[in-house]
C-alpha positions in Angstrom: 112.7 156.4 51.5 109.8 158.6 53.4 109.1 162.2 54.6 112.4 162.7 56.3 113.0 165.6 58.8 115.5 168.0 58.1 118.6 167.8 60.1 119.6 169.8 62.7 122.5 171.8 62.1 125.8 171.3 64.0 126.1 172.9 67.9 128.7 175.8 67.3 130.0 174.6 70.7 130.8 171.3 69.8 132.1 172.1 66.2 134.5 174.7 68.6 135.4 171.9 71.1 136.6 170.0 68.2 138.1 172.8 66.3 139.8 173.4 69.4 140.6 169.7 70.5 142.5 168.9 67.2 144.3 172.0 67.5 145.8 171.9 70.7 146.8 167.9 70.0 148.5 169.3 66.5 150.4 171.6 68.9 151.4 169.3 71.2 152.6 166.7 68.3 154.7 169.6 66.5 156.4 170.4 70.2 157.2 166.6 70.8 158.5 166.7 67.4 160.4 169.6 67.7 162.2 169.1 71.0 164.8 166.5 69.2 167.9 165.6 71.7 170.9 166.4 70.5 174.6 165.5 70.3 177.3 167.7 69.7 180.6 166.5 68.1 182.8 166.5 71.2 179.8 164.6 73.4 177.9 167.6 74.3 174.2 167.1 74.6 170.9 168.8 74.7 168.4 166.8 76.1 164.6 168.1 76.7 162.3 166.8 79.1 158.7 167.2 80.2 159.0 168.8 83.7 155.3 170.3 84.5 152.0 171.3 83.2 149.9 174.3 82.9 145.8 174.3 82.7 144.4 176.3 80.0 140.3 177.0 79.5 138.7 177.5 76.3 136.6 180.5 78.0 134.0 179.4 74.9 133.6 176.0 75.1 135.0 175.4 79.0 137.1 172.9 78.3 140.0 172.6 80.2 143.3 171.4 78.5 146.6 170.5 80.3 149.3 171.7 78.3 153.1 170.3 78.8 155.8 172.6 80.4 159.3 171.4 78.9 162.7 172.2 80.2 165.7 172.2 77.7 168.9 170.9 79.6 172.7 171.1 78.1 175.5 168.7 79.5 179.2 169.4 78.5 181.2 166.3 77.7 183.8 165.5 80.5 186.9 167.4 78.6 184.6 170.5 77.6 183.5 170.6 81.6 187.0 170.2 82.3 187.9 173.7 80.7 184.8 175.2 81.5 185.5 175.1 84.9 189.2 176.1 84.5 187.7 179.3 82.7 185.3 179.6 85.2 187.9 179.7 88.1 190.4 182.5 86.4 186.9 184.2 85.8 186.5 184.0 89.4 190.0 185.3 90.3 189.9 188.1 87.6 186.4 189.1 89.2 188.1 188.9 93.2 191.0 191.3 91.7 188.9 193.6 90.3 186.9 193.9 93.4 189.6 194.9 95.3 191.1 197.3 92.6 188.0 198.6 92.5 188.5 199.8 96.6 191.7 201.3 95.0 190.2 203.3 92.5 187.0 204.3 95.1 190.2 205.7 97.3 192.1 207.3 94.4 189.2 208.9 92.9 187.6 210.5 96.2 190.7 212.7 96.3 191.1 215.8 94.1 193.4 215.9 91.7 195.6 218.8 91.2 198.5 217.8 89.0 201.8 219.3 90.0 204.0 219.1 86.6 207.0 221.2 88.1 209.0 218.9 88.8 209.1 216.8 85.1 209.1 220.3 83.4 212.0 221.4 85.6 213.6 217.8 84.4 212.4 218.0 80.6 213.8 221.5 80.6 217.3 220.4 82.1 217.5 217.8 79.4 216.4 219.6 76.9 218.4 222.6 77.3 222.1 220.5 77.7 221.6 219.7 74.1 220.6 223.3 73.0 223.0 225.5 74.8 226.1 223.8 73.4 224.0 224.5 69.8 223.2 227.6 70.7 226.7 228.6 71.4 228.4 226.8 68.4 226.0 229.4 66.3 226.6 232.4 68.1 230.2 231.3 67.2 230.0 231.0 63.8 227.5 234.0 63.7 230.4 236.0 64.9 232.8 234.6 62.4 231.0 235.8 59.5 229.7 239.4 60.7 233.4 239.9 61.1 234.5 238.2 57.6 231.8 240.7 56.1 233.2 243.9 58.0 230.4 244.7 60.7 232.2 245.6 63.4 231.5 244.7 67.0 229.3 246.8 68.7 227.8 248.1 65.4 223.9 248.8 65.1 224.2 245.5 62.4 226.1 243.5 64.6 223.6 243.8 67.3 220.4 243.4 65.3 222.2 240.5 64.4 222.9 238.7 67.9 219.1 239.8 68.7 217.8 238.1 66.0 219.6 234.9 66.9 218.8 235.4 70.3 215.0 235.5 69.5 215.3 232.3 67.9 217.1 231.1 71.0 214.2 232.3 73.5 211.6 230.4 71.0 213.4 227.1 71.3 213.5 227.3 74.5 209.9 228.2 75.3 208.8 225.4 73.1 210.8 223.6 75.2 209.1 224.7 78.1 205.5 223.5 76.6 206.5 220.0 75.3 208.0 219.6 78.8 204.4 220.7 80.4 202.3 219.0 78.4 204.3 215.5 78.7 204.6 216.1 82.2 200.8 216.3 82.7 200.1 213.3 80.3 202.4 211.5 82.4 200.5 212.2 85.5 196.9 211.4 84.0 198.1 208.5 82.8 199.5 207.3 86.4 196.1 208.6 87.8 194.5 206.3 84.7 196.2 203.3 85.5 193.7 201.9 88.3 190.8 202.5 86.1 192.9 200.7 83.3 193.4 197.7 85.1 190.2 197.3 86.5 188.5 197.7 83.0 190.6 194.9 82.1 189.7 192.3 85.1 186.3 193.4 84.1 186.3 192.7 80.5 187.5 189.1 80.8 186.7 187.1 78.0 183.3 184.8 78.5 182.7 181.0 78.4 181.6 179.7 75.4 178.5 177.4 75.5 178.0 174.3 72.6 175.4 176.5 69.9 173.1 173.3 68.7 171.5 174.3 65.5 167.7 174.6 65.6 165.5 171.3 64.5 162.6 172.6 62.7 161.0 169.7 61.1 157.5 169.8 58.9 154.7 170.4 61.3 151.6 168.2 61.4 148.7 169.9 59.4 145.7 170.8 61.3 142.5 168.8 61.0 139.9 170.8 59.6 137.1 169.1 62.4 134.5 172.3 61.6 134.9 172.2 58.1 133.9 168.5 58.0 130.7 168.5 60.0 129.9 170.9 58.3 130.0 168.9 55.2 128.9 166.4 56.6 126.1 168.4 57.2 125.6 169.2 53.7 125.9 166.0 52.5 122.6 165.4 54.9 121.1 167.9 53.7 121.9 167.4 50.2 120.3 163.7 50.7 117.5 164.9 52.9 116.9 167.1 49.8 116.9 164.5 47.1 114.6 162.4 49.2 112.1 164.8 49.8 112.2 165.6 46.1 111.5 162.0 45.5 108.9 162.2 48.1 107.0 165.1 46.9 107.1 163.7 43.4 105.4 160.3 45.1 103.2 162.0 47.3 102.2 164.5 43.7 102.1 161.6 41.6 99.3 160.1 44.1 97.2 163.4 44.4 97.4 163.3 40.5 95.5 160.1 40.3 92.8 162.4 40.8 89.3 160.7 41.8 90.1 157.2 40.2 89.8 154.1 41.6 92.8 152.3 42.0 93.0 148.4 43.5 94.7 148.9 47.2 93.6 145.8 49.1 96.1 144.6 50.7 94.8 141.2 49.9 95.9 141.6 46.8 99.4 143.0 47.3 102.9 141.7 48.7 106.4 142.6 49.5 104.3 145.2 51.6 106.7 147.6 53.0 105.9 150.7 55.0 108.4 153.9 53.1 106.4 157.1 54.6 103.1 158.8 55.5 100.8 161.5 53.9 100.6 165.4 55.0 97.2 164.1 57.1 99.2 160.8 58.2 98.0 158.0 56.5 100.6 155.1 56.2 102.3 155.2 52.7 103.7 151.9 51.1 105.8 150.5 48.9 104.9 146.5 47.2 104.0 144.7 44.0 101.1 143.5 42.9 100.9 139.2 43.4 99.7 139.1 40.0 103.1 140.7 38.7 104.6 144.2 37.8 106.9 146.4 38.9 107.3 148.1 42.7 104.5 150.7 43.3 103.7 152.9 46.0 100.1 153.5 47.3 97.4 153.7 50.3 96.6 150.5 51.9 92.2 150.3 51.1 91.9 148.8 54.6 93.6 151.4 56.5 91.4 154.4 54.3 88.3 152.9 55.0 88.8 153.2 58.8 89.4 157.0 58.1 87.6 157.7 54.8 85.2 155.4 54.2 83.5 157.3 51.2 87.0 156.9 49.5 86.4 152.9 49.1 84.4 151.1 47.2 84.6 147.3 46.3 84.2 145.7 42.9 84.2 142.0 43.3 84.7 141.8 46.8 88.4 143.3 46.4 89.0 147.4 48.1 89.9 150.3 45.3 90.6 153.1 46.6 89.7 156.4 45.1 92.5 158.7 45.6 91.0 162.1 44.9 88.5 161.4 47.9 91.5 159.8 50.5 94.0 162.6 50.0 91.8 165.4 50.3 
């Protein structure tokens, strides 16, 4: 126990390399943790492996760390190879056909396209019309039956707006005829145009390989040491006993200026267990012993060492030093 200096208060800089240091270990430990190998049911595996470095500066403290580069590799079993590559090689031949359906379609599509439908509307038409006119006449047949059972005679103003009528019907059948025919004979012509570009969206849309999906490991991570929060308790905790000490001090040191001018026994001749705990404001040694005639511990001046400083603080009664305080602490 003494006068103590205070401590000195933690370098921000090192408290940061610290900070910093347990940090990027904590990282690294999670990643090693982390990159678990794996094995898949059928044999499959997902290995990882360390395969470079990269430097990395702390631009406040200058440190340099190395920090691990890992690669992540996947290996198919023998069987699950086997029929990847299979897949691979029709992928391969779908991909060669589409290139060269895709010349074809460069040379079809550079051309214009004017659709010529005549010829399937002339068809459509033909077929079409050797079911209607057979219809057509078994009505105008049994049209004329019944004009005649009802007593409009041929030639008649009835008779004719009759036939007209049916004949109107006849023409719209027929030109309905005409448009189905036109408009199928065009969609088949698109769709023969279509058919390249069909295909080749087909060979292009081949189904892809699938790879072995591993689930993700994500075990606990490693809790950061808190290196800046402990010096700086540590810190206190000096403090704190720096504190206590120098109250304990400063009540000694009191307790010694409140002897006040009387004469107290401090040769050393009389003392033991002598032990040297401190010094006053003006440096003179303070120490701790007991008296050879008994009692507890005390603290005090040593009467030799004041007399060499302040000699009109010492007097001798018997032969043995007192030491008058009020005069030596002054």
């Amino acid at each position: 126990m003494g006068k103590q200096k205070a401590p000195a208060p933690p370098n921000p800089v090192d408290v940061s390399k610290a900070q910093t240091g347990s940090s990027v270990a904590t990282a690294l430990a999670n990643t090693n943790l982390q990159n678990v190998n794996r094995v898949g049911a059928d044999g499959s595996t997902l290995t990882y492996n360390q395969t470079g470095s990269s430097a990395f500066t702390d631009p406040y403290t200058g440190v340099t760390y190395q920090l691990p580069q890992f690669t992540a590799t996947e290996r198919l079993s023998a069987p699950a190879q086997a029929i990847y590559d299979t897949r691979q090689g029709a992928e391969q031949n779908l991909a060669t056909a589409a290139r060269n359906q895709s010349g074809n379609v460069v040379n079809s599509m550079s051309q214009p396209w004017n659709p010529d439908t005549a010829a399937i509307e002339r068809r459509i038409f033909e077929l079409g019309s050797s079911t209607l006119n057979p219809m057509f006449e078994r009505q105008r047949g049994d049209l004329e039956t019944r004009l005649s059972n009802q007593g409009i005679k041929l030639g008649s103003a009835a008779y004719d707006r009759a036939l007209n009528e049916m004949g109107n019907t006849q023409n719209q059948a027929y030109n309905q005829l005409a448009l189905q025919g036109r408009g199928q004979a065009f969609g088949e012509l698109q769709s023969i145009r279509n058919q390249p570009l069909n295909e080749l969206s087909a060979l292009l849309s081949g189904s892809q390989v699938a790879m072995p999906n591993y689930g993700v490991n994500t075990p606990a991570g490693i809790p950061t040491t808190d290196n800046a929060g402990l010096i700086q308790a540590n810190y206190g905790q000096q403090m704190q006993n720096w504190q206590t000490d120098r109250n304990s001090w400063d009540n000694t040191v009191g307790g010694l200026f409140g002897l006040g001018s009387a004469a107290i026994m401090s040769d050393r001749r009389t003392k033991t267990d002598i032990e040297k705990v401190g010094k006053t404001d003006d440096g003179q040694p303070i120490y701790s012993y007991r008296y050879k005639s008994g009692g507890p511990i005390q603290m005090g001046l040593m009467a030799q060492e004041v007399e060499k400083k302040r000699p009109d603080a010492v007097v001798k009664k018997g032969g043995i030093r007192f030491v008058d305080y009020g005069k030596a602490l002054k």
